[in-house]
C-alpha positions in Angstrom: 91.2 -21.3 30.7 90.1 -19.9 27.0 92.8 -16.7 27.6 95.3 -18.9 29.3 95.0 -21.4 26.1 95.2 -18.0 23.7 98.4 -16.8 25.5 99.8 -20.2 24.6 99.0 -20.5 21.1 100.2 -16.8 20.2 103.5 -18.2 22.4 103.4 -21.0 19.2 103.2 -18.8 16.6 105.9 -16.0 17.8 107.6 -19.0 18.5 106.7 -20.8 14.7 107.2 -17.4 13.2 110.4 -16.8 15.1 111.4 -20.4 13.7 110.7 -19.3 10.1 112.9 -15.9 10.5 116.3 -18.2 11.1 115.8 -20.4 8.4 115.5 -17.3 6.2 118.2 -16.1 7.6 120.3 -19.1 7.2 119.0 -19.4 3.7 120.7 -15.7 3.2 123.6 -16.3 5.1 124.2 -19.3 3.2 123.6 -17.5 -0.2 125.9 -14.5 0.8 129.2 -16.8 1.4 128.4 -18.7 -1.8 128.1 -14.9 -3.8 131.5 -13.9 -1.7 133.0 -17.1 -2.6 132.0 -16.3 -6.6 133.0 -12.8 -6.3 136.3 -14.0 -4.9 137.0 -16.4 -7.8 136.2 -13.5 -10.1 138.6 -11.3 -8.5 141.4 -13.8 -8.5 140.6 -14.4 -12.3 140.8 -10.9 -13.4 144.2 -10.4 -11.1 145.6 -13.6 -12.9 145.0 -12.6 -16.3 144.9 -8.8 -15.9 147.9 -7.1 -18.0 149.8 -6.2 -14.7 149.6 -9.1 -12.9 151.2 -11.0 -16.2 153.9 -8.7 -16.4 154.4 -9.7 -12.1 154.5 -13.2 -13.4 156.4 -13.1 -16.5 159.5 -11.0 -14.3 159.6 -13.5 -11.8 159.6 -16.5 -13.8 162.6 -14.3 -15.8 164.2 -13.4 -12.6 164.4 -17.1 -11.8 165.7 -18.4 -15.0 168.7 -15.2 -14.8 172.1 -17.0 -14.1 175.3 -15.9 -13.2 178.3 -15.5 -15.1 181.3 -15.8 -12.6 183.9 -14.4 -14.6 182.8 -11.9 -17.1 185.7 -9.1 -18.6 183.8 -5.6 -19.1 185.1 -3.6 -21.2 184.6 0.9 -21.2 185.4 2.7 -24.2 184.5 6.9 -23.8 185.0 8.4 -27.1 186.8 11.8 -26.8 186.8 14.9 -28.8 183.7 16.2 -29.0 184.6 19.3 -27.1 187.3 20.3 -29.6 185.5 19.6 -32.9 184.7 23.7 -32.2 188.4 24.7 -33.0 188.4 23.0 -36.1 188.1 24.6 -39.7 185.9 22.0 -41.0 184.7 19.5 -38.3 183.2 17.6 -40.9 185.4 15.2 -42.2 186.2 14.0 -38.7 182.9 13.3 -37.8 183.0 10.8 -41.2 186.3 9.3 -39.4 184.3 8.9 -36.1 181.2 6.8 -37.7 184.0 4.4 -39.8 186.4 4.3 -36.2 182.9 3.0 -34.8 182.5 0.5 -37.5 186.4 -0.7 -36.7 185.4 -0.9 -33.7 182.6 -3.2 -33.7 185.0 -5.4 -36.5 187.4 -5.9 -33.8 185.5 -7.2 -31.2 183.8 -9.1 -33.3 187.1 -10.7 -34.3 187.7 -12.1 -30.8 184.1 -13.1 -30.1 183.5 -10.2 -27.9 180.0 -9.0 -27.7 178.8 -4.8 -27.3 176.3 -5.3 -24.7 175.3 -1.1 -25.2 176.5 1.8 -26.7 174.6 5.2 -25.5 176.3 8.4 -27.6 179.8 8.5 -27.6 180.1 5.8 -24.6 180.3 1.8 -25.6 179.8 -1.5 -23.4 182.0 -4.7 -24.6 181.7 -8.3 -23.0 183.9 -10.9 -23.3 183.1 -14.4 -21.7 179.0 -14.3 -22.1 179.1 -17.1 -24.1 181.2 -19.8 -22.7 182.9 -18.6 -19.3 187.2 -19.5 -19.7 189.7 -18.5 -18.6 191.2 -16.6 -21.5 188.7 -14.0 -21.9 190.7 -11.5 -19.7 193.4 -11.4 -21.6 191.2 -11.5 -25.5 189.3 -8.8 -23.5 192.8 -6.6 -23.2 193.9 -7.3 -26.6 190.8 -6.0 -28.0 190.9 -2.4 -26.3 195.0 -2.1 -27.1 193.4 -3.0 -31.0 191.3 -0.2 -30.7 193.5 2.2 -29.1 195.8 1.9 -32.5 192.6 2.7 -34.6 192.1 5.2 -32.8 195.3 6.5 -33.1 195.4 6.4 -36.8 192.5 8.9 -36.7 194.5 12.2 -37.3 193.4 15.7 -36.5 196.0 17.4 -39.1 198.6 17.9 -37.0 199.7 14.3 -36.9 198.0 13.6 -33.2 195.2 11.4 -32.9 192.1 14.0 -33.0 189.7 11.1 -31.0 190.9 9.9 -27.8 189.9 6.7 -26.3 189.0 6.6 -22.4 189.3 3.2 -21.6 188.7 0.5 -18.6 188.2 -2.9 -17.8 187.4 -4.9 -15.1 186.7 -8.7 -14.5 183.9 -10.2 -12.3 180.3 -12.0 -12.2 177.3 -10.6 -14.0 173.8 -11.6 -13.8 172.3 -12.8 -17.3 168.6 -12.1 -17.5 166.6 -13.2 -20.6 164.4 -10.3 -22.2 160.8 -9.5 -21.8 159.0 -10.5 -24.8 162.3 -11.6 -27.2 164.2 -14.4 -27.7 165.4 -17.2 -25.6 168.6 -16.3 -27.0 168.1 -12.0 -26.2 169.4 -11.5 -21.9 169.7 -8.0 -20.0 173.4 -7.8 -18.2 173.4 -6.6 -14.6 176.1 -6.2 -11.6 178.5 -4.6 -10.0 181.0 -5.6 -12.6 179.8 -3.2 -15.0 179.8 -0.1 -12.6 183.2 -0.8 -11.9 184.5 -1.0 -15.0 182.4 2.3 -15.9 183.7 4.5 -13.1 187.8 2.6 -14.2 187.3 4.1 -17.5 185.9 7.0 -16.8 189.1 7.5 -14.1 191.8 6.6 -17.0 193.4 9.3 -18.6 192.6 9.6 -22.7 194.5 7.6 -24.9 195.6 4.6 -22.2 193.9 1.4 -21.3 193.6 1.1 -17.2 192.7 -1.8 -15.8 191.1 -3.3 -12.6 192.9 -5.3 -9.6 191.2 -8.3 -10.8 191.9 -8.2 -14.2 195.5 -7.3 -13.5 196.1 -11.1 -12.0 194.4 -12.7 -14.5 196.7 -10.6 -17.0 199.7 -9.8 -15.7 201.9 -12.7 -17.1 200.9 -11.8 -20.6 200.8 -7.8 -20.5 203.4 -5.5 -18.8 201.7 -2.8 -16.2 202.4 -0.7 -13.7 200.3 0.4 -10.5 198.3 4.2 -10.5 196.5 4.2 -7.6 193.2 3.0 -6.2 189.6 3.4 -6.5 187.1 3.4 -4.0 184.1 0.3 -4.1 181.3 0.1 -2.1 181.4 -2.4 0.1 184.5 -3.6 -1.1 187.2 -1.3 -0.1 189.8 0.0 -2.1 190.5 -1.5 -5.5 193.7 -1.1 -7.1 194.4 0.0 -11.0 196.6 -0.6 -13.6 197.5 0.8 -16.6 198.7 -1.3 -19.5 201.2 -0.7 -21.7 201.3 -4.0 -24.3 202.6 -7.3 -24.5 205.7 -8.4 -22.8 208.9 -8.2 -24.4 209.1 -12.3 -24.5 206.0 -12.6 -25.8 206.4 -10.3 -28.9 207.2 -11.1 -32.5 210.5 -9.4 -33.8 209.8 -6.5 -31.1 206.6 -5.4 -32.4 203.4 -5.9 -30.6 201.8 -9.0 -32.1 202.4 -12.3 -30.4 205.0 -14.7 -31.1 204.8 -18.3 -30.5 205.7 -18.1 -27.1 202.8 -16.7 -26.5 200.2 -18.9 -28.0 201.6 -21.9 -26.6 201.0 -19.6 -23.3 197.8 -18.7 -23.8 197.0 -22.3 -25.3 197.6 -23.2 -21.8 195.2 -21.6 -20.3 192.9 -23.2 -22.5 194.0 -26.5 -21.5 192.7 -25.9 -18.5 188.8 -25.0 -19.4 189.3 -28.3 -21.6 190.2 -30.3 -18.8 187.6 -29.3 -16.5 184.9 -30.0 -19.1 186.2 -33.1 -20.6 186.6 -34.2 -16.4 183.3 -33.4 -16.2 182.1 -34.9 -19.3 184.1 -38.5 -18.3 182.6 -38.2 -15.0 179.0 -38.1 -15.9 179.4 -40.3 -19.6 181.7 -42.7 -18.7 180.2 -46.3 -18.0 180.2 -47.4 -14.3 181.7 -50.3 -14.7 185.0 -49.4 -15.6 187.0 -50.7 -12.7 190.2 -49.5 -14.9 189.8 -47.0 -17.4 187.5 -44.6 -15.4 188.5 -41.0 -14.8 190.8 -41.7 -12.0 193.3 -43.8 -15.0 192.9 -40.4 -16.8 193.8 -37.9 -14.1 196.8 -40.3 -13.4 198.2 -40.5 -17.0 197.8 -36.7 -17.7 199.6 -36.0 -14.4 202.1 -38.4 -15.4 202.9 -37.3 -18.7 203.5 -33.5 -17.6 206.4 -35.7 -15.0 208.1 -37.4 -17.2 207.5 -34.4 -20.1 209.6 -31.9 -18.1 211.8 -34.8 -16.9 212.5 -35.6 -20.1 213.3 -31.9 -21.7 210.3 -31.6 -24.0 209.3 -28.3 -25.0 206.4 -26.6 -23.4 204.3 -26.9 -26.3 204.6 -30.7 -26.4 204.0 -30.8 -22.6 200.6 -29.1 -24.1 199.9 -31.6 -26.4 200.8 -34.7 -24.4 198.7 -33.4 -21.5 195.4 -32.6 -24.3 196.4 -36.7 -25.8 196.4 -38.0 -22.0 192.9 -35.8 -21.2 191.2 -38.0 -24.5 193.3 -41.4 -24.9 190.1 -43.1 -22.7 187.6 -40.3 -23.6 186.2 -42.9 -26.3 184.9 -45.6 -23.7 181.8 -43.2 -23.8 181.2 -44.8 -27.3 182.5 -48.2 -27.4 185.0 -49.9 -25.6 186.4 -51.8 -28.7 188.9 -49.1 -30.4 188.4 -46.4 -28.0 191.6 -45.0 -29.4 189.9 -43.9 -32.3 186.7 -42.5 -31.1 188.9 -40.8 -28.7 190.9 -39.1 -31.7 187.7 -38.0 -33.2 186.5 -36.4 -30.3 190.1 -34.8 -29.2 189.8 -33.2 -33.4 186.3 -32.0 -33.2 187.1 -30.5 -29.2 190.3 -28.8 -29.8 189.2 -27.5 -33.1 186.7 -25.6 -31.4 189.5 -24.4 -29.4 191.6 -22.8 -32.2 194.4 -25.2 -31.9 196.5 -26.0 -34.9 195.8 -28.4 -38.0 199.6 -29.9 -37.0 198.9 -29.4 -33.3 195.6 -31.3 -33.9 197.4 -33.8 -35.7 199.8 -34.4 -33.2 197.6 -35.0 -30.4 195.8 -37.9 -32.4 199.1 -39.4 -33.1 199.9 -39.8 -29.5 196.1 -40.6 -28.5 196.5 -43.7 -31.8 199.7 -44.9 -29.8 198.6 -46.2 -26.3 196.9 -48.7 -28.4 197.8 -52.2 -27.4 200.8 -53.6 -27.9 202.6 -50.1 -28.0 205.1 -49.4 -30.7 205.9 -45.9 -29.9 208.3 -44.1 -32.9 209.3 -40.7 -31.1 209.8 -39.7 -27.8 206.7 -37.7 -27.2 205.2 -41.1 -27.6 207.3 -43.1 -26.0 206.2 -40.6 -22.6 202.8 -41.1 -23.9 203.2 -44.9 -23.7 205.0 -45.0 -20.1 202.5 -42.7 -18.8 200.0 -45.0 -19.9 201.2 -48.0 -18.8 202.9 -46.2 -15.3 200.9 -48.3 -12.7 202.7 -51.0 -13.6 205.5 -50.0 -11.6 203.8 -48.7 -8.7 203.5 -49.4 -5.4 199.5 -49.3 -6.3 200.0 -52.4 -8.9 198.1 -54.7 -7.2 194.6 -52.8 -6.5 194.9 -51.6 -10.0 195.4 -54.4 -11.4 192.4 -56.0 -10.3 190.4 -53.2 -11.1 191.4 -54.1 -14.6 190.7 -58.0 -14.2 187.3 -56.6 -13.0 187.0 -54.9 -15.4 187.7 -58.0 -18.5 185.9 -60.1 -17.0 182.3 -58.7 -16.5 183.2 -58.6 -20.6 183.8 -62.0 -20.8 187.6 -60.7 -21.9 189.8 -62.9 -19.9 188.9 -66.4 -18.0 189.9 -67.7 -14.4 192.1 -65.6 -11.5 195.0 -68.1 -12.7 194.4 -67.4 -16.3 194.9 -63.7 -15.4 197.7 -64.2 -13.5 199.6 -66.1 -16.3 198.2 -63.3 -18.8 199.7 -60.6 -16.9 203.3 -62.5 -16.3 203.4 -62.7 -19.9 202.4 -59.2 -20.7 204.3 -57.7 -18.3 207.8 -59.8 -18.8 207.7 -58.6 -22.5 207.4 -55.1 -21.5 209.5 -52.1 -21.4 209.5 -48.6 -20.7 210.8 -46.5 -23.3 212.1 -43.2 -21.7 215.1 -43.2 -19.1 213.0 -41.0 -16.5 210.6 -44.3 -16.7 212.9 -46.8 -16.5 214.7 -45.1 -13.4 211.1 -44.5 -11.5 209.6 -47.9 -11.9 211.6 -50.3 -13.6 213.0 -51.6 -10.5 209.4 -52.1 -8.7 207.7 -53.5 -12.0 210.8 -56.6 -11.7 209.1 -56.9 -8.0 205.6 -57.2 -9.5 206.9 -60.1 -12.2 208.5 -62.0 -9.1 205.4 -61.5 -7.0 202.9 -63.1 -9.9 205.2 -65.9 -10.6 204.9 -66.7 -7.0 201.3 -66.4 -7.2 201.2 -69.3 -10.2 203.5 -71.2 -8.4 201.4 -71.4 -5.2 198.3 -72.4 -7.2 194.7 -70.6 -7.9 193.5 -68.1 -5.2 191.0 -69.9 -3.3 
């Protein structure tokens, strides 16, 4: 009984001992996930602020604030002549020439706000459009390397030839904007398959000529003369055509020479129009208040469509086609500030925009002139704005007259402007019976309709208040 009772007891202990062992070893086990869990954190500390892993982050934040510029002109220039400074007597003096044709260089693309992303020897990177993409930059982008090609040319060798030889090529697409490691907001890396392009076009063109892209030759062509050379193999894309320029058009040249003649900037200043009517559309779209029923950017669209009509119709020059179309784009643009004398905040903003723009003091002028005469009642004193006032007062001869017009009684009365639908009614009888349209394209389009709207609304007063 004694051994049988030792047996169990020494079962108890191995059993008691056995007990301790896996708390121990729970203890450790425990203690070796919270060490691995702390050895862990330290790890992930030194990865995150480790020199490497900084630079990781730093290039992908970068990466993600890069943009892309959808229509960038890159410009090639491959100085030439190296290989024949041997033959001369004394090289010297042409290497002087070479350093100031570099500095001419530089002064004329900084003349039309062209920017050298890189020069690397005798090899040179120009970009036009980085800082505001338009439509224009093309054709800036061309008259920049024709500039240089005359310095160039007024490098002489002795023998009345020019001694350094421009290679030269340009090609128009997107390129990817990256801001700089360690610099500036302002400092950005330029990237793409633009700028290979227009590398291996300039290195292709013969010395002394300016060769151009298939994509820069449509943006161009009604501006420069060119004629076809061939095409150039891209990856991925195909062939790609090229062009070599030879200058301005004969229409668009001043006395025969190469500068351009007035035809040309109103030309070019059309172009322009454009980028300003897709930002000031924009601009309306997002600053305009929602609660005009009338003058939203729907009345705008309608008026500057309307004075490019009756414009042509009419036999206005192209120019003040131009300028009614840039009055139309800001006659409303000052219901962003205040709705009382819009005209006015409207003409500020057209001369602060189109200044920007490199219009004209008397251009400038003009267009606040015609923007100052849609004001209520209008008294218009020359034909451009006589269009300018029938453009602005068109829907009254529609067929639309009707929703319009309450858009516009909507409109007064959330302003407390104009009282019941009767007193409206008898407010636009009035308004309308004393009106006229001053051009004859007008008065033949809606005069006869607008008589139909005066009959309608006295029929309307007659019948009583709209229940």
């Amino acid at each position: 009984m004694s051994e049988s009772e030792s047996y169990i007891e020494r079962i108890q202990r191995l059993a008691s001992h056995n007990q301790e062992l896996r708390d121990q070893l729970e203890q450790m086990l425990q203690r070796f996930a919270g060490m691995d869990m702390q050895s862990q954190h330290f790890k992930e500390a030194l990865l995150r602020y480790s020199p490497e892993m900084k630079g990781r982050k730093n290039r992908k934040e970068l990466r993600n604030r890069a943009r892309q510029l959808r229509t960038v002109s890159i410009l090639f220039v491959a100085v030439k002549g190296f290989d024949r400074l041997y033959q001369m007597a004394n090289p010297g003096p042409l290497v002087d020439q070479l350093d100031e044709l570099n500095l001419r260089l530089d002064d004329i693309a900084f003349m039309y706000n062209v920017v050298k992303l890189k020069s690397v020897g005798d090899v040179m990177l120009f970009a036009a459009g980085l800082q505001g993409e338009n439509r224009t930059n093309p054709i800036d982008m061309v008259r920049v390397a024709l500039d240089m090609q005359a310095a160039a040319q007024e490098v002489h060798g002795g023998d009345g030839r020019a001694f350094w030889r421009l290679k030269m090529g340009i090609h128009t697409g997107p390129v990817i904007a990256t801001p700089e490691e360690q610099q500036a907001d302002t400092s950005y890396s330029f990237s793409g398959e633009s700028i290979n392009i227009a590398c291996r076009i300039g290195e292709a063109s013969p010395e002394c000529s300016l060769t151009v892209s298939g994509m820069t030759y449509e943006l161009i062509k009604e501006f420069f003369s060119s004629e076809p050379i061939g095409k150039m193999p891209v990856k991925y894309k195909g062939s790609m055509g090229m062009y070599r320029v030879g200058g301005l058009l004969p229409e668009l040249r001043a006395n025969g020479t190469g500068t351009p003649n007035h035809a040309y900037r109103v030309k070019y200043l059309a172009l322009k129009f454009m980028d300003i009517q897709e930002e000031m559309l924009d601009y309306l779209e997002k600053r305009l208040p929602p609660h005009l029923y009338y003058h939203n950017i729907k009345h705008t669209i309608d008026v500057t469509t309307e004075v490019e009509l009756i414009g042509w119709a009419e036999g206005v020059s192209e120019e003040d086609v131009l300028l009614l179309k840039l009055a139309a784009l800001f006659h409303d643009a000052g219901h962003t500030i205040s709705y009382k004398d819009h005209e006015y905040h409207g003409s500020v903003m057209a001369r602060e925009k189109l200044a920007s723009y490199d219009f004209t003091q008397e251009q400038i002028d003009t267009v606040c002139r015609l923007i100052m005469a849609t004001k209520m009642p209008p008294r218009p004193t020359d034909i451009l704005e006589c269009i300018m006032c029938d453009s602005d007062l068109d829907y009254l001869g529609r067929s639309d007259f009707i929703p319009v017009s309450n858009n516009l009684y909507r409109e007064l009365k959330e302003r407390d402007m104009v009282g019941s639908w009767e007193d409206w009614n008898r407010l636009q009888l009035k308004f309308i019976s004393g009106h006229q349209y001053f051009t004859k394209t007008a008065q033949q389009l809606r005069e006869v309709n607008k008589q139909q709207q005066i009959e309608r609304i006295e029929k309307l007063i007659k019948e009583g208040p709209t229940p």
